[in-house]
Biopython code that builds the backbone (N, CA, C, O; Angstrom):
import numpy as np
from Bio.PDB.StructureBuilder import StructureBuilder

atoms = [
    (1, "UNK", "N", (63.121, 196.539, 123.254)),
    (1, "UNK", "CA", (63.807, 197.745, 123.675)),
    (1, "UNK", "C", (63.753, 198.799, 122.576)),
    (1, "UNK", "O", (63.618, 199.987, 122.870)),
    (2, "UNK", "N", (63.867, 198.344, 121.186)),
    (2, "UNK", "CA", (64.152, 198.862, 120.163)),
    (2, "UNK", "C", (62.446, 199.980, 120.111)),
    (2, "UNK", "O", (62.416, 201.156, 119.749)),
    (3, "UNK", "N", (61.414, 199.279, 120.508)),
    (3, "UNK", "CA", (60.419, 199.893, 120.497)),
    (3, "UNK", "C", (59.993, 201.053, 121.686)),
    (3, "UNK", "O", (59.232, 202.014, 121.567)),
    (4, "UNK", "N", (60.585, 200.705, 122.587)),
    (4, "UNK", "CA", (60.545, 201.653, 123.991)),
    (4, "UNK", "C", (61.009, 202.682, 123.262)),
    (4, "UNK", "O", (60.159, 203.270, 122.595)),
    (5, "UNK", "N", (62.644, 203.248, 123.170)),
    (5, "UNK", "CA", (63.093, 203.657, 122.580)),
    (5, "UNK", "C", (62.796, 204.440, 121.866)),
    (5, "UNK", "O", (63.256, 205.573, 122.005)),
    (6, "UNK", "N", (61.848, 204.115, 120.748)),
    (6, "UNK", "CA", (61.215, 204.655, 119.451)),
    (6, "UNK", "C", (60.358, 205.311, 120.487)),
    (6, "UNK", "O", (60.782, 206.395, 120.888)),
    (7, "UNK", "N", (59.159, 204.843, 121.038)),
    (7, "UNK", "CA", (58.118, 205.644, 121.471)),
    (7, "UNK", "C", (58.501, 206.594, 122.599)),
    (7, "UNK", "O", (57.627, 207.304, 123.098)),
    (8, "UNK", "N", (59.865, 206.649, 123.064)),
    (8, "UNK", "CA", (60.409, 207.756, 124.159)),
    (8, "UNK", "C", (60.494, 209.042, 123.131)),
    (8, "UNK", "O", (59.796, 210.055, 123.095)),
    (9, "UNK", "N", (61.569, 208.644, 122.334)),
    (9, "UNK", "CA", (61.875, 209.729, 121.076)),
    (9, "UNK", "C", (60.903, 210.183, 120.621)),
    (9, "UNK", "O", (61.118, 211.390, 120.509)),
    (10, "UNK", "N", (59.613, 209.877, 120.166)),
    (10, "UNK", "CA", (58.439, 210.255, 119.846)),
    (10, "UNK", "C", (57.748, 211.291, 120.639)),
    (10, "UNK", "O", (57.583, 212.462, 120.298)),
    (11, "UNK", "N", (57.295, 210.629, 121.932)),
    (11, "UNK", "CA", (56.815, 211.495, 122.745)),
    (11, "UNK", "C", (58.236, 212.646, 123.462)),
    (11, "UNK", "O", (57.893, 213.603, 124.158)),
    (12, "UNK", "N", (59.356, 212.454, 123.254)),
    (12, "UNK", "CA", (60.003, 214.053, 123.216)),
    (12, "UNK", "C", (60.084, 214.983, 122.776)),
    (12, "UNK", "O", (60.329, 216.134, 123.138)),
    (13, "UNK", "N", (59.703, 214.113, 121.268)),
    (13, "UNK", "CA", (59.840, 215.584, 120.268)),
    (13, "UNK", "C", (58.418, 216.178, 120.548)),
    (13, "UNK", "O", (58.680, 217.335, 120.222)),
    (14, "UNK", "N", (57.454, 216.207, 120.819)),
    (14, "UNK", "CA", (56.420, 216.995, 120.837)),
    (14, "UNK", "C", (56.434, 218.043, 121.636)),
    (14, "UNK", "O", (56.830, 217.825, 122.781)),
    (15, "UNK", "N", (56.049, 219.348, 121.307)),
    (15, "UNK", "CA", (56.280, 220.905, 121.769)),
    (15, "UNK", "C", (55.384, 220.834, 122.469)),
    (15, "UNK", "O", (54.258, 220.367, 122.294)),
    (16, "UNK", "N", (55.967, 221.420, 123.521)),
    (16, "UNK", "CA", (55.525, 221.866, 125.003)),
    (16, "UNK", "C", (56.220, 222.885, 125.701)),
    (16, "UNK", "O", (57.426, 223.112, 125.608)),
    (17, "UNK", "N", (55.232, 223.609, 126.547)),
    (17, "UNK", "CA", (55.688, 224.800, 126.753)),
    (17, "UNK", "C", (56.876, 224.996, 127.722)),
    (17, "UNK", "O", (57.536, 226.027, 127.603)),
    (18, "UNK", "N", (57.281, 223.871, 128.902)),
    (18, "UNK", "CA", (57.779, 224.164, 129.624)),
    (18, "UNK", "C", (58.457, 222.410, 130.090)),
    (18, "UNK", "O", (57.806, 221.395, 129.841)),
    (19, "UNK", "N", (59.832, 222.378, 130.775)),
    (19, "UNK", "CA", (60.495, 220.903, 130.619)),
    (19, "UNK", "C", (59.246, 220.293, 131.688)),
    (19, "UNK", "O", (58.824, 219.149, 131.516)),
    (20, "UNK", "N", (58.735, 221.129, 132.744)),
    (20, "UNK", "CA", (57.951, 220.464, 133.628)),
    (20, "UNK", "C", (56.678, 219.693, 132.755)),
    (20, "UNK", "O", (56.415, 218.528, 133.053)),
    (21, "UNK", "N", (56.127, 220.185, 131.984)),
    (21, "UNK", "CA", (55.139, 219.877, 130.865)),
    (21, "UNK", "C", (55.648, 218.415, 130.164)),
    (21, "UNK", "O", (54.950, 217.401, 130.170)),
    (22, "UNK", "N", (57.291, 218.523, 129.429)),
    (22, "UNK", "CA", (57.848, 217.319, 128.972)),
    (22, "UNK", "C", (57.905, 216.333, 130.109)),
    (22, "UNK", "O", (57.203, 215.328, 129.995)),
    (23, "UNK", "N", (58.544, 216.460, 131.046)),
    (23, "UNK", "CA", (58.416, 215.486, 131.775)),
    (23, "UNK", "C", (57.474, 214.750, 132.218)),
    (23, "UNK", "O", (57.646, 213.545, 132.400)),
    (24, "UNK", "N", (56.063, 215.504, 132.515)),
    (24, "UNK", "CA", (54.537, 214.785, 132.773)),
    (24, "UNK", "C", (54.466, 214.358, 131.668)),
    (24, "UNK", "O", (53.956, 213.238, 131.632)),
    (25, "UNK", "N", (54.875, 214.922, 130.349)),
    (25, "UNK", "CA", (53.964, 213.968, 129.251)),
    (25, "UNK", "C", (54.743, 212.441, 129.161)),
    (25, "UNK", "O", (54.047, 211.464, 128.888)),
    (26, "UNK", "N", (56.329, 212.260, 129.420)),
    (26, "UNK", "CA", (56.984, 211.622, 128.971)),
    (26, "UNK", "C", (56.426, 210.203, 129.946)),
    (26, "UNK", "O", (56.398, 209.024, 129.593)),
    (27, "UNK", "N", (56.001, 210.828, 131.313)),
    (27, "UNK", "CA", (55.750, 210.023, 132.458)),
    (27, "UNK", "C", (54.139, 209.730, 131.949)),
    (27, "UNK", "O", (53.918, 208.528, 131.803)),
    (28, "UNK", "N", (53.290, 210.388, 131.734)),
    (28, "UNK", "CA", (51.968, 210.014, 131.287)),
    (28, "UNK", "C", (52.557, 208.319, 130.297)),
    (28, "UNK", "O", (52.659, 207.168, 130.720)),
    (29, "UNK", "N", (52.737, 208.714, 129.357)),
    (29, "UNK", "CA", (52.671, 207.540, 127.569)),
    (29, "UNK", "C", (53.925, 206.938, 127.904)),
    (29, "UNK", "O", (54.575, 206.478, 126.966)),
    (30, "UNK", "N", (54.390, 206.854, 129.068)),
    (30, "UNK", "CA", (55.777, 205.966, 128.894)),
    (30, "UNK", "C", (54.918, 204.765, 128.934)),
    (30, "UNK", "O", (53.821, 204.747, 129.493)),
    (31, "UNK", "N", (55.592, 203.508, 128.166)),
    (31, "UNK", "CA", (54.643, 202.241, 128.139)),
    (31, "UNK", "C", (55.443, 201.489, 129.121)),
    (31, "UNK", "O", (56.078, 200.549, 128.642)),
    (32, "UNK", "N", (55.545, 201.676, 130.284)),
    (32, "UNK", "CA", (56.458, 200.441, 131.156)),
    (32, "UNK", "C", (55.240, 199.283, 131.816)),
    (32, "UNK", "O", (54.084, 199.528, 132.164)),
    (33, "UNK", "N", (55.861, 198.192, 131.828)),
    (33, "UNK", "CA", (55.714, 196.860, 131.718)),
    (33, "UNK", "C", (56.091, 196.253, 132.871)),
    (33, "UNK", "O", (55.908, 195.040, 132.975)),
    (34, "UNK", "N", (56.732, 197.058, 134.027)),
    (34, "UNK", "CA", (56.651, 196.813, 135.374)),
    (34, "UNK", "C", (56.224, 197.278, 136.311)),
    (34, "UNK", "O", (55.752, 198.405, 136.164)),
    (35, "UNK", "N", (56.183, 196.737, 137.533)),
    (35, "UNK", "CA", (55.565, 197.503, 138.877)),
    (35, "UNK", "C", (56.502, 198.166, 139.813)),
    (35, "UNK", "O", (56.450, 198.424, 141.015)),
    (36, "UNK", "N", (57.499, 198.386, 138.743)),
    (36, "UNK", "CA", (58.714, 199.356, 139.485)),
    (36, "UNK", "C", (58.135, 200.864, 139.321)),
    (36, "UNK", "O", (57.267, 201.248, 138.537)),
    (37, "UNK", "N", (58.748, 201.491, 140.131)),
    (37, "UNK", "CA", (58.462, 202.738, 140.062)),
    (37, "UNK", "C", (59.247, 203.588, 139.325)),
    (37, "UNK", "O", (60.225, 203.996, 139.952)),
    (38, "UNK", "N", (59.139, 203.995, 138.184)),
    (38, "UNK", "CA", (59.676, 205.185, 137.433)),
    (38, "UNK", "C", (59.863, 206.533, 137.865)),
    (38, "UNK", "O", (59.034, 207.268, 138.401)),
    (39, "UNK", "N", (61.476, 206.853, 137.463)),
    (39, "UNK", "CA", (62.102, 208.160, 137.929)),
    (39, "UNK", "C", (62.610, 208.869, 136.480)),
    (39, "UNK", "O", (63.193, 208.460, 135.476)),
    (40, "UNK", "N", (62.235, 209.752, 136.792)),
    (40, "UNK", "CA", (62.795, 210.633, 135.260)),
    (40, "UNK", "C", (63.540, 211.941, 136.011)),
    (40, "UNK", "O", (63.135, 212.467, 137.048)),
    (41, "UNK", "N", (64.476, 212.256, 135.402)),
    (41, "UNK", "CA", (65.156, 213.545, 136.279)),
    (41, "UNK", "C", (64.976, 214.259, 134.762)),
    (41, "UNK", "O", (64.646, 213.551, 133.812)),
    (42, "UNK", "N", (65.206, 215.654, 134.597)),
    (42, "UNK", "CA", (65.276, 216.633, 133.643)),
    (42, "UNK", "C", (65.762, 217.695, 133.910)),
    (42, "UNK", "O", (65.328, 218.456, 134.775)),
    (43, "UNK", "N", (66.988, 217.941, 133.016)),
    (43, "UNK", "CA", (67.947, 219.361, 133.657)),
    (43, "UNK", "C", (67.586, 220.461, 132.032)),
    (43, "UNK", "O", (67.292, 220.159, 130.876)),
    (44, "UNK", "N", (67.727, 221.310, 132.496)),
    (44, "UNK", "CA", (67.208, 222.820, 131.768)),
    (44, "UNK", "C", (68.279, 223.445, 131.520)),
    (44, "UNK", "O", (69.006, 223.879, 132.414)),
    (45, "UNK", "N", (68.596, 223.616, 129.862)),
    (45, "UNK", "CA", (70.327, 224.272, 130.463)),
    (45, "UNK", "C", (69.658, 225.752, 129.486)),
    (45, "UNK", "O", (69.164, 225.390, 128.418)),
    (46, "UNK", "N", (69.611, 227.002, 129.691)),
    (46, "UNK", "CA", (69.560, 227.984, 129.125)),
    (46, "UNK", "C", (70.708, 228.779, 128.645)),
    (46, "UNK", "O", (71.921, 228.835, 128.847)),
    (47, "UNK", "N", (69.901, 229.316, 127.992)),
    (47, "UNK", "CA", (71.378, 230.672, 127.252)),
    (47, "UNK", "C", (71.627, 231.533, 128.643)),
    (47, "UNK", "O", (70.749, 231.892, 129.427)),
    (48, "UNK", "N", (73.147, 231.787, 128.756)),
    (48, "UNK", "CA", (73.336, 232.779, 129.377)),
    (48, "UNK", "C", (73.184, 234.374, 128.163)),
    (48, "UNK", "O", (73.533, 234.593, 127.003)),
    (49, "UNK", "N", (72.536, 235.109, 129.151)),
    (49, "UNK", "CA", (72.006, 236.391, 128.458)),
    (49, "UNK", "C", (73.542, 237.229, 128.259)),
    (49, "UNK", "O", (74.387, 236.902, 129.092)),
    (50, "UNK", "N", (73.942, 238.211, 127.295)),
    (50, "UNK", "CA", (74.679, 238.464, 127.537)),
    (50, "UNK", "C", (75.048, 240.588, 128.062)),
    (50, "UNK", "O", (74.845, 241.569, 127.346)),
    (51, "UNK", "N", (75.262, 240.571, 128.616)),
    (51, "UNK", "CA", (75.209, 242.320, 129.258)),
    (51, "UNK", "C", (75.317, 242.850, 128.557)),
    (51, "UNK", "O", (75.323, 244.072, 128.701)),
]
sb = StructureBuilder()
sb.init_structure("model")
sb.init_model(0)
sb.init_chain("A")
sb.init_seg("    ")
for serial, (resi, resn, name, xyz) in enumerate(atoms, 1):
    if name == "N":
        sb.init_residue(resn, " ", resi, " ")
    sb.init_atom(name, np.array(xyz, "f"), 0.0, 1.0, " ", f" {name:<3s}", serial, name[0])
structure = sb.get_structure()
């Protein structure tokens, strides 16, 4: 687990332009080890601009 883990954190920190971008990469190099099907959700929280 300790290694999943490590290689999630890894492949997050890498810059990308957009969360849709993080999420394919995270889903590309995730190393899973079953024939379950993987779900990743990703929420976007931005600055509110201010008037």
């Amino acid at each position: 687990m300790h290694e999943s883990l490590t290689q999630l954190l890894t492949n997050a920190q890498t810059p990308v332009d957009s969360l849709g971008q993080r999420l394919d990469r995270l889903l590309t190099y995730s190393k899973s080890d079953t024939d379950d099907d993987t779900c990743l959700i990703g929420i976007e929280v931005l600055e509110q601009q201010q008037p």
